[in-house]
LOKOLGU-912326 format. One record per residue (C-alpha): residue in one letter; residue number from 1; x, y, z. Coordinates in steps of 0.02 Angstrom, whole numbers, plus 50000, padded with zeros to 5 digits. Layout:
BEGIN
+------+------+-------+-------+-------+
| milo | volo |    px |    py |    pz |
+------+------+-------+-------+-------+
|    A |  NUM |     X |     Y |     Z |
...
+------+------+-------+-------+-------+
***
This chain:
BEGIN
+------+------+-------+-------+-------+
| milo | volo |    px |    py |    pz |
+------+------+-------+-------+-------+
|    X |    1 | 56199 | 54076 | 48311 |
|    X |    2 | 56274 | 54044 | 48144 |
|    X |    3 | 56327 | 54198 | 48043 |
|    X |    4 | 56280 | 54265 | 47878 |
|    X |    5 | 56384 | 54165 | 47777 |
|    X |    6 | 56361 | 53997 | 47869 |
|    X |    7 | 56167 | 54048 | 47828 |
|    X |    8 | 56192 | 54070 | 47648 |
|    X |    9 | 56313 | 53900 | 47643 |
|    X |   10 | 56139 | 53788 | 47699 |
|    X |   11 | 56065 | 53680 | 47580 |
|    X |   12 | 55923 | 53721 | 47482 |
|    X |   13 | 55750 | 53700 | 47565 |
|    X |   14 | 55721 | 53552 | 47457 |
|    X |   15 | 55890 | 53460 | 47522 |
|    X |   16 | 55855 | 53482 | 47709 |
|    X |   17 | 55795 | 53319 | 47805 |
|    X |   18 | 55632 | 53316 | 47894 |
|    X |   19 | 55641 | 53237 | 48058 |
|    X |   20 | 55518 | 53110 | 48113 |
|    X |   21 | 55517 | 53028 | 48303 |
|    X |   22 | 55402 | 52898 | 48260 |
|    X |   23 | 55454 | 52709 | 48341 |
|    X |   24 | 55320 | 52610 | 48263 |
|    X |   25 | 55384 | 52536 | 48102 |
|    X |   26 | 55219 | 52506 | 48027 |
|    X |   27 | 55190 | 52695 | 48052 |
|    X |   28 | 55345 | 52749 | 47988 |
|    X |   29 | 55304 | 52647 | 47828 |
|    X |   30 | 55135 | 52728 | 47807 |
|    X |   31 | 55188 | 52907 | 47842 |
|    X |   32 | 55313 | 52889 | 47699 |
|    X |   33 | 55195 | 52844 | 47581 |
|    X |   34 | 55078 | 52989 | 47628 |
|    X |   35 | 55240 | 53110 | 47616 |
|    X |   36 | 55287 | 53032 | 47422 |
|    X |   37 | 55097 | 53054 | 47382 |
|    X |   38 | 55099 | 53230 | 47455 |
|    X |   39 | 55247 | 53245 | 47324 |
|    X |   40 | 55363 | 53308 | 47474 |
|    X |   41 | 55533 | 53256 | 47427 |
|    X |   42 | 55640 | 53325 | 47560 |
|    X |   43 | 55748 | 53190 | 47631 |
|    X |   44 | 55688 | 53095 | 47776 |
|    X |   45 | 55752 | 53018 | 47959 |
|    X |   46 | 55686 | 52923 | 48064 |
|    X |   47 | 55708 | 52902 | 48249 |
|    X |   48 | 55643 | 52783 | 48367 |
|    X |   49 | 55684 | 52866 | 48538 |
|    X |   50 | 55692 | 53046 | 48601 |
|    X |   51 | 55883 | 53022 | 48638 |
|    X |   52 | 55901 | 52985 | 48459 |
|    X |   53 | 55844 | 53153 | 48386 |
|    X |   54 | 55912 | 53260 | 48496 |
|    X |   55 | 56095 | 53191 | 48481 |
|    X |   56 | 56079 | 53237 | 48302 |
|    X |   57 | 56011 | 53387 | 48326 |
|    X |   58 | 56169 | 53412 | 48454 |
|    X |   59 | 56239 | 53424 | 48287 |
|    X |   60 | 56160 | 53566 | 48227 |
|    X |   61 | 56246 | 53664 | 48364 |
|    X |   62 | 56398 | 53603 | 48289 |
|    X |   63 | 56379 | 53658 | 48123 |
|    X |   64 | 56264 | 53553 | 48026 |
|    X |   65 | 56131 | 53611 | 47924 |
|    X |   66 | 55934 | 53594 | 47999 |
|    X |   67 | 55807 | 53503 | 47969 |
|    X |   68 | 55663 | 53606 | 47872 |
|    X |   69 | 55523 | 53532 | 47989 |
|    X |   70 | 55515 | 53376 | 48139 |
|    X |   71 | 55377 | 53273 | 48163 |
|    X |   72 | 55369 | 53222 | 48343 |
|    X |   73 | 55245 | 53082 | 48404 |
|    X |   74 | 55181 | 53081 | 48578 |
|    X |   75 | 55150 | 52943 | 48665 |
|    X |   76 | 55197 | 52747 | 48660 |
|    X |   77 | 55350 | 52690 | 48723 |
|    X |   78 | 55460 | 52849 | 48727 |
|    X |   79 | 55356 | 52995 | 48831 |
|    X |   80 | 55477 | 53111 | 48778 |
|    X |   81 | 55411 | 53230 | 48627 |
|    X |   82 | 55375 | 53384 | 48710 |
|    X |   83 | 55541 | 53372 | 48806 |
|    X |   84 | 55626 | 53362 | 48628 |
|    X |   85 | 55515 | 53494 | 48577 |
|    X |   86 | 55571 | 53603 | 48726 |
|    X |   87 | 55741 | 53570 | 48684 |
|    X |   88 | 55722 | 53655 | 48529 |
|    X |   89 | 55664 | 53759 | 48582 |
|    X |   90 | 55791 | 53815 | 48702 |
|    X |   91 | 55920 | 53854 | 48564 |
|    X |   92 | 55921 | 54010 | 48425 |
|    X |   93 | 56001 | 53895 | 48303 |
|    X |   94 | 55848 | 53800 | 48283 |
|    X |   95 | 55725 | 53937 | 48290 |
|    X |   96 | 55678 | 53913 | 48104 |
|    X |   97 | 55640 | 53722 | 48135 |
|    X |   98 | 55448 | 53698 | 48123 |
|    X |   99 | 55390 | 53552 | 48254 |
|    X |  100 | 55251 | 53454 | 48220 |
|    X |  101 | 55184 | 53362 | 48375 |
|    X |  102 | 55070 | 53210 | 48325 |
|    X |  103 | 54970 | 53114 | 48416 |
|    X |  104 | 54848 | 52976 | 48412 |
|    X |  105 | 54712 | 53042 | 48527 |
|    X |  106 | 54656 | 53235 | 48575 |
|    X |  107 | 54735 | 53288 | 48744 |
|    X |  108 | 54676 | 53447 | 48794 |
|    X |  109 | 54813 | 53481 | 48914 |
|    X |  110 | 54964 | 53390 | 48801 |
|    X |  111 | 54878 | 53506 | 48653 |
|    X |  112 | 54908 | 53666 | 48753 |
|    X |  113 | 55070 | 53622 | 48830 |
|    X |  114 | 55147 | 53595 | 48651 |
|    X |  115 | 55083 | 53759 | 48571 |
|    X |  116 | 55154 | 53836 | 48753 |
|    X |  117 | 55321 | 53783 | 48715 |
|    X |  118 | 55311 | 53822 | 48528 |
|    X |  119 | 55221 | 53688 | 48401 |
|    X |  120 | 55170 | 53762 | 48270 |
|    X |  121 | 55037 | 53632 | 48244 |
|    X |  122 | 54977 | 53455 | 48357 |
|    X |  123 | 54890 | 53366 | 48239 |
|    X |  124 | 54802 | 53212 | 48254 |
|    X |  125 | 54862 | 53046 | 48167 |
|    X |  126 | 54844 | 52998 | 48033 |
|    X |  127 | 54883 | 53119 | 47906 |
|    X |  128 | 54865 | 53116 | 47731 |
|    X |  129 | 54964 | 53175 | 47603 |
|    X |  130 | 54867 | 53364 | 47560 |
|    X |  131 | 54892 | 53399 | 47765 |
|    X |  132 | 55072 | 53338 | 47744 |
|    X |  133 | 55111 | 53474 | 47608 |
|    X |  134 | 55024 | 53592 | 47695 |
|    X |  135 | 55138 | 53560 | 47845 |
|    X |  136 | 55301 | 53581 | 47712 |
|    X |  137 | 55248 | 53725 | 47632 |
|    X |  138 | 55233 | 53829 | 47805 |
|    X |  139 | 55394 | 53752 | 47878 |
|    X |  140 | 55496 | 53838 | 47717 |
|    X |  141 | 55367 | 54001 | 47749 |
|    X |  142 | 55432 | 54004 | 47932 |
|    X |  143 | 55636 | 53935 | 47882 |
|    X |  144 | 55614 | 54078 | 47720 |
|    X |  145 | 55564 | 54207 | 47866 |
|    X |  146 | 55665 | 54163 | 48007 |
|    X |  147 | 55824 | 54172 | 47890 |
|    X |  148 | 55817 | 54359 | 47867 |
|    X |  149 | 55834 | 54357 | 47674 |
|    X |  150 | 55639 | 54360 | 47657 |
|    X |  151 | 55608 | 54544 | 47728 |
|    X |  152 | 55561 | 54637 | 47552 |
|    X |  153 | 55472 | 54475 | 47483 |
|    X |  154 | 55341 | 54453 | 47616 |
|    X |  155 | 55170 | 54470 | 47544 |
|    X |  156 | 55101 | 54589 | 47639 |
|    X |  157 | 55234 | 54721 | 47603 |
|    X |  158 | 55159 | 54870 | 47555 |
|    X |  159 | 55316 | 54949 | 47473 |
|    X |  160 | 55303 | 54792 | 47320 |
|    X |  161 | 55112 | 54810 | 47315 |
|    X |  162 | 55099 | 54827 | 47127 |
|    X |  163 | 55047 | 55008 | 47075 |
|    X |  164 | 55032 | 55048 | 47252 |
|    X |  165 | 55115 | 55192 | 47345 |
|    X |  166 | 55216 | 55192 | 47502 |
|    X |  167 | 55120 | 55235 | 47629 |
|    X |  168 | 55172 | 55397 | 47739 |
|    X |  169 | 55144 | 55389 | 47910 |
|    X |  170 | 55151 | 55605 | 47978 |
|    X |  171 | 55212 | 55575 | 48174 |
|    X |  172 | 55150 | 55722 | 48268 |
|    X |  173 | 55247 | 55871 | 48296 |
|    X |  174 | 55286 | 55865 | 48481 |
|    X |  175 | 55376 | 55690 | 48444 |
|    X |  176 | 55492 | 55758 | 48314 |
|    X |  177 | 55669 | 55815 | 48375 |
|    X |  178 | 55772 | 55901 | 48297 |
|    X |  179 | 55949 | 55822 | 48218 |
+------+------+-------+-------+-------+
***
C-alpha cells in the first residue's frame, strides 16, 4: 500500500490515464471521439487483450501512478474482463480505480457477477459522451475519497454545513466510563 507521501507524489486527477480493454479498432476509434466530445481529457490506453492490462497494472504494484478509471469490455475474442476486474480487485493499491465493465448485450448473470466482484457500473455499449463524463466525474469522487485527503470536504459533513451546528450526540449514562 503506498504511503502518505507516495500518495501526495501522484499526478493530478486530470494527468492519470484511463484504461480501456477494448480489441476492436473501430470501437476504440468511436469511444475516443465520444470521450473528446464528453470533454474528458485524461490520457488514454488502449489494450487489446486481458494480459495486456494487467501487466501494466503489475506496474502499479511497482510504483506507478493509477489509472483514474478502466473501461473493460466483455466479450469477443478475449473472455477475460471480469478476471481483470477480479484482479483488481484483489490488491489495496488499486482500490481507488473505478472499473467500468461494458458490454454489448444485457447478461443478467455477467451483470451481477461484475457488481459481485466490485464494478461500479456495467453499462451497455455504446456510450455517449454525457454518460462518459458522468463515468469521470464519479471515478475522481471515488479516487478523491479513497485517498484519505477528502474526509472534511465530503458534502454531507455536517460540521461544514454552512450556519449549521455540530450536532451532539448524549450516549447514555450506563455506557460512559470513567477516565
Amino acid at each position: 500500500m503506498p504511503t502518505p507521501l507516495a500518495r501526495s507524489l501522484q499526478p493530478p486527477l486530470a494527468q492519470r490515464a484511463i484504461f480501456i480493454l477494448e480489441p476492436d479498432l473501430a470501437e476504440r476509434a468511436r469511444l475516443s471521439r465520444a470521450l473528446e466530445e464528453g470533454e474528458i481529457r485524461q490520457p488514454r490506453r488502449f489494450f487489446s487483450r486481458s494480459a495486456e492490462i494487467i501487466e501494466e497494472l503489475i506496474g502499479v504494484l511497482r510504483g506507478a501512478s493509477p489509472p483514474l478509471l478502466c473501461f473493460l469490455r466483455c466479450g469477443g475474442p478475449d473472455p477475460g474482463c471480469l478476471d481483470v476486474l477480479r484482479w483488481i480487485r484483489l490488491h489495496d493499491v488499486l482500490r481507488e480505480v473505478s472499473v467500468v465493465v461494458l458490454a454489448t448485450e444485457d447478461d443478467a448473470g455477467r451483470r451481477h457477477e461484475a457488481l459481485q466482484l466490485g464494478a461500479q457500473c456495467y453499462a451497455g455499449e455504446p456510450l455517449g459522451p454525457m454518460e462518459l463524463r458522468e463515468i469521470a466525474h464519479e471515478a475522481e469522487t471515488v479516487c478523491i475519497a479513497a485517498s484519505g485527503h477528502s474526509a472534511f470536504d465530503l458534502p454531507c459533513n455536517l460540521l461544514l454545513a454552512s450556519n449549521a451546528t455540530a450536532p451532539v450526540i448524549d450516549f447514555p449514562a450506563s455506557t460512559q466510563t470513567a477516565v
